[in-house]
C-alpha positions as YAML, in Angstrom:
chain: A
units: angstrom
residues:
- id: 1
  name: UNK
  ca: [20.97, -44.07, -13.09]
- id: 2
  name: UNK
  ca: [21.39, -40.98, -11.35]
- id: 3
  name: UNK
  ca: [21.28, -37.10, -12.84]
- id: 4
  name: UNK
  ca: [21.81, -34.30, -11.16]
- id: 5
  name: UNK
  ca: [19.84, -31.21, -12.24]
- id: 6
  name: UNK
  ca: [21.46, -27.79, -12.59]
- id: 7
  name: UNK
  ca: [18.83, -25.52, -14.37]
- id: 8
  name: UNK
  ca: [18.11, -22.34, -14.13]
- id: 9
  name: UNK
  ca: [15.45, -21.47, -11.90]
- id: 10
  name: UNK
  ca: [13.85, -19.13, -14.30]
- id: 11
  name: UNK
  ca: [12.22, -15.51, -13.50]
- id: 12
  name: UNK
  ca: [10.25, -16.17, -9.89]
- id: 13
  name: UNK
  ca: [8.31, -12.89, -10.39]
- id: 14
  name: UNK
  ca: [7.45, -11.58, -13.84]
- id: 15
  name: UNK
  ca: [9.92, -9.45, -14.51]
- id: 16
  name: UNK
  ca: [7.93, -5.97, -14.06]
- id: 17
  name: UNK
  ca: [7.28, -6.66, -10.51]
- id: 18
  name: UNK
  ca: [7.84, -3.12, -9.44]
- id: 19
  name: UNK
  ca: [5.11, -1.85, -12.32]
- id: 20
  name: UNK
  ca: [3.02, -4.44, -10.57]
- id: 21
  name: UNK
  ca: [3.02, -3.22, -7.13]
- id: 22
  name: UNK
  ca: [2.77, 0.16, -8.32]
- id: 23
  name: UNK
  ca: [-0.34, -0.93, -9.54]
- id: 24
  name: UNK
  ca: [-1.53, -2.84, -7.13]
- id: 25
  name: UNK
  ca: [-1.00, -0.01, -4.74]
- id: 26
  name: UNK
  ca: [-3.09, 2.38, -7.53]
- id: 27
  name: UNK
  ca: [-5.86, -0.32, -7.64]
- id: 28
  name: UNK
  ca: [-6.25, -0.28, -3.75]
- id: 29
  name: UNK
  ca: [-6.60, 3.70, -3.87]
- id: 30
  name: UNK
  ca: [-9.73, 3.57, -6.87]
- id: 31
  name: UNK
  ca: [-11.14, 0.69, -5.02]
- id: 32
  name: UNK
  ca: [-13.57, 1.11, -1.93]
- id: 33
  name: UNK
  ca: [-10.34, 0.24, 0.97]
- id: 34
  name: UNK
  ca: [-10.39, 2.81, 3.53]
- id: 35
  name: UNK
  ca: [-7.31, 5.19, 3.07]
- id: 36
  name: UNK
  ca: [-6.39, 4.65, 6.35]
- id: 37
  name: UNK
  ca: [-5.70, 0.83, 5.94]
- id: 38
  name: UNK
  ca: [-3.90, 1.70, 2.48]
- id: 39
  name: UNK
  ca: [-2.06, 4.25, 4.36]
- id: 40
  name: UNK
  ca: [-0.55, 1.88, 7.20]
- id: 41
  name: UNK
  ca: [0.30, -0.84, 4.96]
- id: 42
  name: UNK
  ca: [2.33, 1.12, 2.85]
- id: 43
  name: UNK
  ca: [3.70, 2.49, 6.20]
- id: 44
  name: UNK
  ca: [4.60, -0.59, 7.74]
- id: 45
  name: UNK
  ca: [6.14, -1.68, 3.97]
- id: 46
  name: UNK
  ca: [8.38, 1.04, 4.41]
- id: 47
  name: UNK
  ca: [9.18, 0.38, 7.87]
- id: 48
  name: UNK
  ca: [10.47, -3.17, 6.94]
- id: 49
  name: UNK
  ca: [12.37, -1.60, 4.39]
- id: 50
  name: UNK
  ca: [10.98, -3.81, 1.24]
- id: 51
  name: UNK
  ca: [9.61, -1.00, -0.95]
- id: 52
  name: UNK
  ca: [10.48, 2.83, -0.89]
- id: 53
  name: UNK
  ca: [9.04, 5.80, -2.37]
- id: 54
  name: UNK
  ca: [10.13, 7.28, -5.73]
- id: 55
  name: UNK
  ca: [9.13, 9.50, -8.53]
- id: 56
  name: UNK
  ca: [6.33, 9.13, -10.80]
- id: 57
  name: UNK
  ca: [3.59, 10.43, -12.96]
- id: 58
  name: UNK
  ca: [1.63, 12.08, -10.10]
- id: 59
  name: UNK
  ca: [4.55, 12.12, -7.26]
- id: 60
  name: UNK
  ca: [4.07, 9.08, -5.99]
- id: 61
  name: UNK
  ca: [5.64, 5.45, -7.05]
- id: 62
  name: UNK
  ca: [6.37, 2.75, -4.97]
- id: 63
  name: UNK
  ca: [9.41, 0.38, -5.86]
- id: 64
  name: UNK
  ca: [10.07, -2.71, -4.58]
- id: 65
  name: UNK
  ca: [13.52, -2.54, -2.59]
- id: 66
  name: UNK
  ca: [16.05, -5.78, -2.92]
- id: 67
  name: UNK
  ca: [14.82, -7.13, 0.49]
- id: 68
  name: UNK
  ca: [11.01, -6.94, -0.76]
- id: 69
  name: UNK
  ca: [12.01, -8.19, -3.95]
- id: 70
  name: UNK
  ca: [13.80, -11.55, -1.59]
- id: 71
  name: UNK
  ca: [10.01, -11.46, 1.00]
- id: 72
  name: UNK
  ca: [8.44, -11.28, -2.11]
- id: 73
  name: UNK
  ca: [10.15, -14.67, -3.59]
- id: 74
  name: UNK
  ca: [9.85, -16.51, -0.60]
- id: 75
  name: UNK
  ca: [6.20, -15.54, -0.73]
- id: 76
  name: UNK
  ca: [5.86, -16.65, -4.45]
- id: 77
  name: UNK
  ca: [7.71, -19.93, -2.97]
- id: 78
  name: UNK
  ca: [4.80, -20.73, -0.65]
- id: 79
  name: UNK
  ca: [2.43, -20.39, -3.09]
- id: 80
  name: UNK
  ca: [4.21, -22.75, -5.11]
- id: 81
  name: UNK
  ca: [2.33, -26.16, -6.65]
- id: 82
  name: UNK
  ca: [3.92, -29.12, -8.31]
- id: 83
  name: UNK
  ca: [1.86, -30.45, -10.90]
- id: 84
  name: UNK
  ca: [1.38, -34.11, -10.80]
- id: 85
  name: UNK
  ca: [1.44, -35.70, -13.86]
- id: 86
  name: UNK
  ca: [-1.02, -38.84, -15.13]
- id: 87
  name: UNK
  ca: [1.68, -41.25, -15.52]
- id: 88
  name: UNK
  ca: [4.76, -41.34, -13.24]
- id: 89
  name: UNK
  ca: [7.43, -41.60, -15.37]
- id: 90
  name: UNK
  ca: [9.37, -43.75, -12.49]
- id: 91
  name: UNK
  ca: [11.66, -41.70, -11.60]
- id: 92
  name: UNK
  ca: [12.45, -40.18, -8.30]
- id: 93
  name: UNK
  ca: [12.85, -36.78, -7.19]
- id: 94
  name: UNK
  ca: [15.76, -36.80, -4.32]
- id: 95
  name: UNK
  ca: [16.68, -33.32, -2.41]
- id: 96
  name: UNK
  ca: [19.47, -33.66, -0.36]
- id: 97
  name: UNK
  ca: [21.14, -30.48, 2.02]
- id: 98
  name: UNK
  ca: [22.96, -30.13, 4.46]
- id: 99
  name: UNK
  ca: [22.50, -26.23, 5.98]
- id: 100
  name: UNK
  ca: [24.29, -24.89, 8.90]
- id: 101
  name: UNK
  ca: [23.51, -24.30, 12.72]
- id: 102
  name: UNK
  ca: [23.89, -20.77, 12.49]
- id: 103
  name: UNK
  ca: [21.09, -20.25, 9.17]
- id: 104
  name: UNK
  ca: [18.49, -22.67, 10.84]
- id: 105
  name: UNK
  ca: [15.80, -20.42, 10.37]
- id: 106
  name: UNK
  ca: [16.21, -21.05, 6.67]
- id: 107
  name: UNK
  ca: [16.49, -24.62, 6.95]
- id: 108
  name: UNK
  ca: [13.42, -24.96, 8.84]
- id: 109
  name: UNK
  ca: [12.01, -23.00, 5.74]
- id: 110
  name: UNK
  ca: [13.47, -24.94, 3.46]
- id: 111
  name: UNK
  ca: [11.93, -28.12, 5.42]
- id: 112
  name: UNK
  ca: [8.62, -26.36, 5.30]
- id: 113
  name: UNK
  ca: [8.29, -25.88, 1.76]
- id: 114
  name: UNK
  ca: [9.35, -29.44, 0.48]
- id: 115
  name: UNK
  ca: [6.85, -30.98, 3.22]
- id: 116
  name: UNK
  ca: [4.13, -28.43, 1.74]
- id: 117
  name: UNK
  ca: [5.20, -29.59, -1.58]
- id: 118
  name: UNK
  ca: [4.51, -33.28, -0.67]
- id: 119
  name: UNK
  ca: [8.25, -34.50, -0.21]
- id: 120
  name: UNK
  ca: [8.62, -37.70, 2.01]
- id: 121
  name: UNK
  ca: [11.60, -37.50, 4.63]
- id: 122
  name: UNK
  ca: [13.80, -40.25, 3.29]
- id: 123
  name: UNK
  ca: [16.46, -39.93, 5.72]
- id: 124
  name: UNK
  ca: [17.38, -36.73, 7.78]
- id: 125
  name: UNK
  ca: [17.80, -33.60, 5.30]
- id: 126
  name: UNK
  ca: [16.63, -36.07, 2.43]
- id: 127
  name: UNK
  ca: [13.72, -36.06, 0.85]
- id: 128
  name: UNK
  ca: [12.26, -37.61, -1.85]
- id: 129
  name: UNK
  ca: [9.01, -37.11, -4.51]
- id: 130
  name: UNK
  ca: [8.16, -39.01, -7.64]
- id: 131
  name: UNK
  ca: [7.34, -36.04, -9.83]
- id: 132
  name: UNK
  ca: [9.12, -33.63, -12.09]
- id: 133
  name: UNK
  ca: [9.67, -30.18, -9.68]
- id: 134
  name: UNK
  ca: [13.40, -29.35, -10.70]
- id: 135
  name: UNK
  ca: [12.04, -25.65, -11.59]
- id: 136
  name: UNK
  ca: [10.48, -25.27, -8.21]
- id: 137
  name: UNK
  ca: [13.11, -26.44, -6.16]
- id: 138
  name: UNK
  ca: [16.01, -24.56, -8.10]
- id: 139
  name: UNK
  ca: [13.31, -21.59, -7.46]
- id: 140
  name: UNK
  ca: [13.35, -22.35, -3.86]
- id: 141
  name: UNK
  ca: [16.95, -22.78, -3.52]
- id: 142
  name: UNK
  ca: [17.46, -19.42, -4.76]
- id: 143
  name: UNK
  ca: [14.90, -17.64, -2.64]
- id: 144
  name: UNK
  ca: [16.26, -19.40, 0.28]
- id: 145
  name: UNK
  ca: [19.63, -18.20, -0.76]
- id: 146
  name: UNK
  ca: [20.80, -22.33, -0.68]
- id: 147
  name: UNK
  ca: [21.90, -22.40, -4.36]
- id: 148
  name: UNK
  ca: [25.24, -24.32, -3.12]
- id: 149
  name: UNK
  ca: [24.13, -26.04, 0.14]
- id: 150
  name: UNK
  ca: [21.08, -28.45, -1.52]
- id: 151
  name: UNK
  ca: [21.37, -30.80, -4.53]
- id: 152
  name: UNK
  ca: [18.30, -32.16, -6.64]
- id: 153
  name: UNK
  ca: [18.90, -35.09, -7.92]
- id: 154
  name: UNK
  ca: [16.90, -37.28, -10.07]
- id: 155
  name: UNK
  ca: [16.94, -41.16, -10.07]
- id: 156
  name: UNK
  ca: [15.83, -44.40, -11.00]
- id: 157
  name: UNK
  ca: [14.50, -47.13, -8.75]
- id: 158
  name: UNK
  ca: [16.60, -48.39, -5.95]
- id: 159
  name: UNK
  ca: [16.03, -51.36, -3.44]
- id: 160
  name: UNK
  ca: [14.00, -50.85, -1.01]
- id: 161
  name: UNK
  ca: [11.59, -48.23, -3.10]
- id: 162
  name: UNK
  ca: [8.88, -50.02, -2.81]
- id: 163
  name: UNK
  ca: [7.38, -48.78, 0.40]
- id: 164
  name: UNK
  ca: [7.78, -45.08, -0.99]
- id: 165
  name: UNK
  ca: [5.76, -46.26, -4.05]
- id: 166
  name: UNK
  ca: [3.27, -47.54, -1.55]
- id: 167
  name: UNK
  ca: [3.48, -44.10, 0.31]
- id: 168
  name: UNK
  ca: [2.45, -42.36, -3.00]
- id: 169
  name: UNK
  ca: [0.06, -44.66, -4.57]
- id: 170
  name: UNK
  ca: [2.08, -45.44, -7.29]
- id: 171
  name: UNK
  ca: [1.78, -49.43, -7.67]
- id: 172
  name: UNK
  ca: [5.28, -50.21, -8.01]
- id: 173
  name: UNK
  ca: [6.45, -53.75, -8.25]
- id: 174
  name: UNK
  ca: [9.20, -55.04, -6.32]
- id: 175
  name: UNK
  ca: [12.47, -54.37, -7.17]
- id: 176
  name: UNK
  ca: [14.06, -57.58, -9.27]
...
């Protein structure tokens, strides 16, 4: 039996990310950092174009632009765990895409993050893992802008499984 999974990935920052780095930028000024170091962060932030500067309470407010708000996902992607559970539930986790020439930076980020996640290469641009991580890869699709070019499917056992099982220390029997 195979399903495909087509939730949604959910919120990948909280959704008052630009009150947070507000803060975070007002925590870093009452905090011991030299102003100079504050100073050419913010500077080089600016630069890249992923937050600008608007108005607030005392003049200053920093807002997280659209392309921060994308560096930011991809960040929140990296730091990304999938919880293993104590029983596998014998099912596998199967990624399959197939990304262009021309958006191979992606691709290789893509590639990145499932190895970091603890995805086996099954075949070329498929990859496999025996745990539950539909949220986190719909998450990563969508940070990776790859919502239509990768599929996450989930399945049961099929021959030749057994040396994945092995792989994972699962202590599958052979299929029969």
């Amino acid at each position: 039996m195979i399903g495909v999974y087509g939730g949604a990935a959910g919120k990948s920052i909280e959704q008052n990310a630009v009150r947070a780095f507000d803060s975070f930028i007002d925590e870093l000024w009452k905090q011991k950092y030299p102003r100079y170091r504050i100073n050419y962060a913010v500077r080089r932030l600016r630069e890249q174009g992923w937050i600008k500067l608007g108005p607030g309470k005392n003049g200053r407010r920093y807002e997280l632009t659209p392309d921060g708000q994308a560096a930011l996902e991809k960040y929140e992607i990296r730091r990304q765990t999938i919880a293993v559970p104590r029983r596998w539930d014998k099912k596998w986790r199967i990624v399959i895409f197939d990304i262009r020439e021309k958006r191979k930076q992606c691709r290789e980020a893509i590639r990145t993050s499932l190895v970091n996640f603890g995805f086996k290469l099954l075949q070329e641009s498929v990859w496999i893992f025996p745990y539950p991580c539909g949220d986190v890869i719909e998450l990563a699709k969508t940070a990776y802008g790859v919502r239509h070019d990768a599929i996450y499917l989930v399945c049961d056992r099929f021959n030749g499984d057994e040396w994945l099982a092995f792989d994972f220390n699962l202590g599958l029997a052979p299929y029969g």
